[in-house]
PLY file of the C-alpha trace (Angstrom):
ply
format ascii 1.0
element vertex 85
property float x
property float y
property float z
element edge 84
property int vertex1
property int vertex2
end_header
-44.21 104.27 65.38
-41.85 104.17 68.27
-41.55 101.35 70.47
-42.86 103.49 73.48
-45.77 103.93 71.24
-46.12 100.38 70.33
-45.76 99.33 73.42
-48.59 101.55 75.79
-50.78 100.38 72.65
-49.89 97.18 73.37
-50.55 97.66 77.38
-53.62 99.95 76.67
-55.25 96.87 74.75
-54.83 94.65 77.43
-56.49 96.95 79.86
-59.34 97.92 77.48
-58.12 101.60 77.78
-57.12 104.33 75.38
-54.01 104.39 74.77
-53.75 108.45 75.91
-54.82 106.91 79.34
-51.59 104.90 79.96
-48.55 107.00 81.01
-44.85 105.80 81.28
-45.82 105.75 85.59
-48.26 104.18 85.08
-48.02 100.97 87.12
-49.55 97.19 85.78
-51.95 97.20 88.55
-52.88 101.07 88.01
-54.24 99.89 84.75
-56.68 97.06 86.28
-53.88 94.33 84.45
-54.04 90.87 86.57
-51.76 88.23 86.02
-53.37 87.16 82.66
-53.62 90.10 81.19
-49.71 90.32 82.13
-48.48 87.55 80.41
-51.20 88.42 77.26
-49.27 91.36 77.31
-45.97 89.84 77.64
-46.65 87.31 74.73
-48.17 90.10 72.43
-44.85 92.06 72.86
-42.57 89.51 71.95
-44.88 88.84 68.80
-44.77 92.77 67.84
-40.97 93.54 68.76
-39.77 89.54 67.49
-37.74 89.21 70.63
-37.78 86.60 73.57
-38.42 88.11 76.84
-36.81 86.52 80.01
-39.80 86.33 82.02
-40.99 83.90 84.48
-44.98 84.27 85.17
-44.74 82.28 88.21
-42.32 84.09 89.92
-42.23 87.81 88.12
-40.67 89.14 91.03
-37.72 87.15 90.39
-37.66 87.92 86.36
-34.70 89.56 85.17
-37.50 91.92 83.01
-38.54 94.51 85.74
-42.23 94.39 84.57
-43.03 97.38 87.80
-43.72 100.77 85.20
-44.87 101.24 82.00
-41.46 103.28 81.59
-39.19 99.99 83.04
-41.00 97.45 80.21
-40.47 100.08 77.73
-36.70 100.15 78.64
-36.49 96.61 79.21
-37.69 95.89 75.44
-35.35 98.12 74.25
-32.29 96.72 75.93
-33.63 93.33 74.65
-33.80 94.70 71.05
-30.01 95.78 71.18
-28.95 92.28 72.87
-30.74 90.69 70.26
-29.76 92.36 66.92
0 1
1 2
2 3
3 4
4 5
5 6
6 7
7 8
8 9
9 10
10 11
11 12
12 13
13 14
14 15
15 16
16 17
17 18
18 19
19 20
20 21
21 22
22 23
23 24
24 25
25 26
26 27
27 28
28 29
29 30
30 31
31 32
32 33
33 34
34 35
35 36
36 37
37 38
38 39
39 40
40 41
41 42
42 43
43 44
44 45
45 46
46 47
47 48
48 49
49 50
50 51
51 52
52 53
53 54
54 55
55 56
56 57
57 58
58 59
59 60
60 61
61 62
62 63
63 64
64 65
65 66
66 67
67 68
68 69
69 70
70 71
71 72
72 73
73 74
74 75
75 76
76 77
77 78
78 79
79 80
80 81
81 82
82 83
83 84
């Protein structure tokens, strides 16, 4: 499974949606994700990918892990996965 796959399952979970019903544009807050659901989603992806992500849920807009599409965390967990290996 690719990580683009593993990923919208990942993000489709945390929305209680199919995962055919999240797209790459999708947004966080297209999906109905709050806060909580964002930093489930944050922790379940370092669990499944074994990588630390450089976020900060207080201040996300400040993160250094642009968290804005589907298609940007996607990226961002892949550039972590190079950095890290």
């Amino acid at each position: 499974m690719s990580i683009k796959d593993r990923v919208i399952g990942i993000i489709a979970e945390q929305a209680v949606l199919e995962p055919s019903d999240v797209t790459e544009d999708s947004t966080l807050e297209d999906l109905g994700i709050d806060s909580l659901g964002l930093v489930e989603s944050i922790f379940a992806i370092e669990e499944e990918f074994d990588i630390s992500v450089p976020f900060n849920a207080n201040e996300p807009q400040k993160s250094d892990f642009d968290i804005s599409t589907v298609a940007s965390i996607i990226s961002g967990i892949e550039t972590l996965m190079k950095e890290q290996s």
